[in-house]
NUGUDO-242748 format. One record per residue (C-alpha): x, y, z. Coordinates in Angstrom, 3 decimals. Layout:
BEGIN
site c1: X	c2: Y	c3: Z
...
% end
This chain:
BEGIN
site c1: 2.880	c2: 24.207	c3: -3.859
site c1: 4.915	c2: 25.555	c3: -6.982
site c1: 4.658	c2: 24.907	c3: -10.280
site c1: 7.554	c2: 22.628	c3: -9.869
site c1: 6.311	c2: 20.834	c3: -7.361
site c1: 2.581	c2: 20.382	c3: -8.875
site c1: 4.442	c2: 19.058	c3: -12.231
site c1: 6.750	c2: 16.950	c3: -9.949
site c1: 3.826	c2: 15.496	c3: -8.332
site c1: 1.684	c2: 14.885	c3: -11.755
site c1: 4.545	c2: 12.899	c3: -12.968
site c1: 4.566	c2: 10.880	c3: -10.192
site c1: 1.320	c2: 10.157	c3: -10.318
site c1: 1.529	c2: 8.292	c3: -13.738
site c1: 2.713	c2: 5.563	c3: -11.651
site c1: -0.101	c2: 3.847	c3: -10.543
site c1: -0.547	c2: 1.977	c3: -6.619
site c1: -2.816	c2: 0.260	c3: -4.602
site c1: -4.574	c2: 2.081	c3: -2.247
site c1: -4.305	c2: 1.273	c3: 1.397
site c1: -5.756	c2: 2.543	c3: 4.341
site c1: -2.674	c2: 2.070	c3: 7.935
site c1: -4.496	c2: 1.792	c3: 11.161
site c1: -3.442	c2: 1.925	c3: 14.437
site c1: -5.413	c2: 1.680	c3: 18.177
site c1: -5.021	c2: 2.876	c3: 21.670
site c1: -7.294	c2: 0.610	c3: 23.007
site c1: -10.298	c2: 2.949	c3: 22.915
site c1: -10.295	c2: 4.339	c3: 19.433
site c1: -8.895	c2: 3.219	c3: 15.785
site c1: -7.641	c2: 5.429	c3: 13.799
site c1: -6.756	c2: 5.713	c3: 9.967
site c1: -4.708	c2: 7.283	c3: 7.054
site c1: -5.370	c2: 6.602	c3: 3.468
site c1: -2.007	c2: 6.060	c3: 1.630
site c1: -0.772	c2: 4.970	c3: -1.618
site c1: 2.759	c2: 5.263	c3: -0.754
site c1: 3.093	c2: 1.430	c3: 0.555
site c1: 5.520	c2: -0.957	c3: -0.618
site c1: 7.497	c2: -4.344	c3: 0.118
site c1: 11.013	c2: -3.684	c3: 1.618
site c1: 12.176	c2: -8.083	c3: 2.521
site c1: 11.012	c2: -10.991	c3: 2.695
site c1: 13.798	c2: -11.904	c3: 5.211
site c1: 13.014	c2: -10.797	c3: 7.569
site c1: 9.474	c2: -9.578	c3: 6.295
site c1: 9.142	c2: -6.063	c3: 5.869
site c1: 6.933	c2: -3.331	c3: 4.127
site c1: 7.268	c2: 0.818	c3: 4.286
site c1: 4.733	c2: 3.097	c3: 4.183
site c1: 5.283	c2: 6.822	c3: 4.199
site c1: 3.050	c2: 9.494	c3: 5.923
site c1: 3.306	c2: 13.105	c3: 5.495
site c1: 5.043	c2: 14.381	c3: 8.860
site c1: 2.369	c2: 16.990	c3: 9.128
site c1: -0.454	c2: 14.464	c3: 9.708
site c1: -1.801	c2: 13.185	c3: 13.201
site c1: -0.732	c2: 9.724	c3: 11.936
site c1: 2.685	c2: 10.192	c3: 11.098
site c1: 2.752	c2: 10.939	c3: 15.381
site c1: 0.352	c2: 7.904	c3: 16.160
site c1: 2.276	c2: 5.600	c3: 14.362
site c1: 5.320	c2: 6.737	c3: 15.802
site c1: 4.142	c2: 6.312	c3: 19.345
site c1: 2.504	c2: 2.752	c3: 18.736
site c1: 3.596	c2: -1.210	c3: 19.635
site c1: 1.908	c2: -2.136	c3: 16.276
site c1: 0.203	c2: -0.613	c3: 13.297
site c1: -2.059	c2: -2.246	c3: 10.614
site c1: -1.915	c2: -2.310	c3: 6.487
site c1: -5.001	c2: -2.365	c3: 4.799
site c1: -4.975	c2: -3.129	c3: 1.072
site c1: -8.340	c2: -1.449	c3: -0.310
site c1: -10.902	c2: -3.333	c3: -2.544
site c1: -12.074	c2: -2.001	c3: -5.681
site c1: -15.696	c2: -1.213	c3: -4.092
site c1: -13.981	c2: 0.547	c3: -1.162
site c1: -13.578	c2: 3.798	c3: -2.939
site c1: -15.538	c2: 5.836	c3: -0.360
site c1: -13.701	c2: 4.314	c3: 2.900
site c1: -10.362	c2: 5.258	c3: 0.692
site c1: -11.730	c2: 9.180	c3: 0.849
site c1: -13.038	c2: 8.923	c3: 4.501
site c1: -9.646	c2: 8.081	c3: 5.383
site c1: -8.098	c2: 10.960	c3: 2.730
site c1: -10.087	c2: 13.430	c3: 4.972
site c1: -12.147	c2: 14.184	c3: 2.399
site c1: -15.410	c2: 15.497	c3: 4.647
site c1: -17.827	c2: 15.869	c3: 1.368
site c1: -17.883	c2: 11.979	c3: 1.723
site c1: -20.864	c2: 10.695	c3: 3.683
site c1: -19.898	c2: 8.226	c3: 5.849
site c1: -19.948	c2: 4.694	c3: 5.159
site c1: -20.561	c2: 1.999	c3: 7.406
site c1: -17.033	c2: 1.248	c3: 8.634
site c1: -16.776	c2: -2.440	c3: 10.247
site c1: -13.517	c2: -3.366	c3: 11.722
site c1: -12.378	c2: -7.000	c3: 12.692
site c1: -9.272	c2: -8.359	c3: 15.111
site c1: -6.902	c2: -6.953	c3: 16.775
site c1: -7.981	c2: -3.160	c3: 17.691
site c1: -3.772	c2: -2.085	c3: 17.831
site c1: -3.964	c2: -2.904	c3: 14.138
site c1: -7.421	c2: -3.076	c3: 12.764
site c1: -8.430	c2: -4.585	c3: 9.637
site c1: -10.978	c2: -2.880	c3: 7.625
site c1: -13.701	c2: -6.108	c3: 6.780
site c1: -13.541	c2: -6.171	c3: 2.934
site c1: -9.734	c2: -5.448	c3: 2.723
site c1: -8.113	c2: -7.911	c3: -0.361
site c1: -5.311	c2: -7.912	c3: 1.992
site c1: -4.022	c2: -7.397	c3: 5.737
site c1: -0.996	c2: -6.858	c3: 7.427
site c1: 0.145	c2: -6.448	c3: 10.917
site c1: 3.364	c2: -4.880	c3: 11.976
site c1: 5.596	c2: -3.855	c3: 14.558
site c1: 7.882	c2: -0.831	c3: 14.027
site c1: 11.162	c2: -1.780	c3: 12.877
site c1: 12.834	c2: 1.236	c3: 12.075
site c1: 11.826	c2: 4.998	c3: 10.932
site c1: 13.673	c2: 7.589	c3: 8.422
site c1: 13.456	c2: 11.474	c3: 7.662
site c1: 11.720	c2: 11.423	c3: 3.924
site c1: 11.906	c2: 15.421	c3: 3.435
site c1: 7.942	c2: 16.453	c3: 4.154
site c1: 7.408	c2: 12.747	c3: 4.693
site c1: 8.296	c2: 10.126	c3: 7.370
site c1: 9.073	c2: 6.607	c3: 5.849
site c1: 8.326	c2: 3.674	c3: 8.870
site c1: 9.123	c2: 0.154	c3: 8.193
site c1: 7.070	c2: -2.324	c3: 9.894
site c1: 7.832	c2: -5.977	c3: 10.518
site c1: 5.150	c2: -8.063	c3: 9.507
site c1: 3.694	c2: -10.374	c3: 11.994
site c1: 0.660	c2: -11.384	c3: 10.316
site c1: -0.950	c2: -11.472	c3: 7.168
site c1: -3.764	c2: -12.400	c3: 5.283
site c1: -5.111	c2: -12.235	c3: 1.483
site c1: -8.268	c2: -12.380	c3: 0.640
site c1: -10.439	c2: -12.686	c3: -2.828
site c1: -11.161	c2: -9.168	c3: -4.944
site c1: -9.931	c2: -7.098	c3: -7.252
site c1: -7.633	c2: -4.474	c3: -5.316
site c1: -8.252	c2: -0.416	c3: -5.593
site c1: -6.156	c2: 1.320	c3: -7.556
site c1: -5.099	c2: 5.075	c3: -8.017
site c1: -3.234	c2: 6.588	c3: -11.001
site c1: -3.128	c2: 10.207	c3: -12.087
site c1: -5.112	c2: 12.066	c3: -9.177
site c1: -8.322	c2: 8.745	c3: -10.249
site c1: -9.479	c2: 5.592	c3: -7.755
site c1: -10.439	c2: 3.105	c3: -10.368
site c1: -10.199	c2: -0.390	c3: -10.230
site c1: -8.172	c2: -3.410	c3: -11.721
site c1: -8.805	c2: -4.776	c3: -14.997
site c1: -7.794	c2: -8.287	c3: -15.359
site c1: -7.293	c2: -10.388	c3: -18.755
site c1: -10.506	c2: -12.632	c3: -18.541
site c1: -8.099	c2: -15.250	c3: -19.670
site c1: -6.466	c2: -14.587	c3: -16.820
site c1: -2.858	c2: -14.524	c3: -18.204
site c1: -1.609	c2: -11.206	c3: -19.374
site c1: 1.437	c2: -12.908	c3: -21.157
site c1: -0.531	c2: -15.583	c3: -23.027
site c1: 0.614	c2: -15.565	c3: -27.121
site c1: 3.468	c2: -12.933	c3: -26.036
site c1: 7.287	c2: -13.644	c3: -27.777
site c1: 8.373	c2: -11.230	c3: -24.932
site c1: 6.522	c2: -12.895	c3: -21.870
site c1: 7.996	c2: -14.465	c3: -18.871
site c1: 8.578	c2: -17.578	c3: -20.614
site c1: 9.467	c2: -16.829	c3: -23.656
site c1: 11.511	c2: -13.635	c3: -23.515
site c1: 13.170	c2: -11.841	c3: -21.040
site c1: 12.810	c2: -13.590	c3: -18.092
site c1: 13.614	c2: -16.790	c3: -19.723
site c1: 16.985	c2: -15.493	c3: -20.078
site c1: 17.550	c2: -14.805	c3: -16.574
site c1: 19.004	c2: -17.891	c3: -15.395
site c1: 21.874	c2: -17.820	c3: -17.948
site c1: 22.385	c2: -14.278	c3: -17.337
site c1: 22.674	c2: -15.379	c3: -13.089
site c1: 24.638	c2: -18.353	c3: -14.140
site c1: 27.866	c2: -15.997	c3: -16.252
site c1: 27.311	c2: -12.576	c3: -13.746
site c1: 29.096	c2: -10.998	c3: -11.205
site c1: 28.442	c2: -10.034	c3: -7.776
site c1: 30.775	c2: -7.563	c3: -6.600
% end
């Protein structure tokens, strides 16, 4: 990797993500990928993107699969999160999967999703698949989180309201002004 690159890539990594772990089955084994790169594409129809590197085994799984499975990590799922990063100085935890083996859920996950590929595009080094989402599930925890090269977790307000007191929160500021500003715009 260049220098470029490696400053490219610390910059990115400022921007923190969940961690997620994509599964997919062949009836006799399940296999996994940690990735970060995971994001919503529509609700309509429903659809979220995850990119592999096109160098892995499971950027060619996924390709060749009926269905694939999200996992969103939990906070105390650090070590599966590294497992599935290939990192072998990890001992290896107890792994416990649940449902459907074409798109296993880790047991612990905050959140699940099952898809069916929708579509697939050339992402330079990386290979971006969309999946339709044909089930889902969230469940209670604090999701993992990685920023900066660090897993770490979460840290809600105990309040529980991040905007509470703020002039510039959702209901007071900027997003109060929204439905004027929908109200005089333009769509062209």
């Amino acid at each position: 990797m260049s220098l470029e690159q490696r400053a490219l890539r610390d910059c990115l990594g400022r921007f923190a993500s969940g961690v997620t772990v994509v599964t997919t089955g062949d009836g006799s084994a399940v296999h996994g990928v940690t990735v970060s790169s995971f994001t919503s594409v529509s609700l309509s129809p429903p659809l979220v993107l995850v990119s592999l590197d096109r160098r892995s085994r499971s950027c060619d799984r996924l390709r060749e699969r009926s269905a694939f499975g999200i996992n969103v990590l939990a906070a105390d799922q650090r070590d599966l999160a590294l497992l599935f990063a290939g990192r072998a100085d990890v001992p290896a935890p107890d792994i416990r999967w649940e449902g459907d083996p074409t798109a296993a859920r880790l047991a612990g996950a905050v959140a699940h999703f099952t898809c069916v590929p929708w579509a697939s595009y050339d992402g330079g080094d990386h290979v971006l698949y969309v999946g339709e989402v044909v089930r889902f599930e969230a469940l209670d925890g604090e999701p993992l989180v990685f920023s900066a090269g660090v897993l770490g977790e979460f840290h809600r307000p105990s309040d529980g309201a991040a905007w509470t007191g703020s002039l510039d929160g959702p209901a007071h500021g900027w997003a109060a002004d929204f439905g004027a500003l929908a109200a005089t715009s333009r769509h062209v």
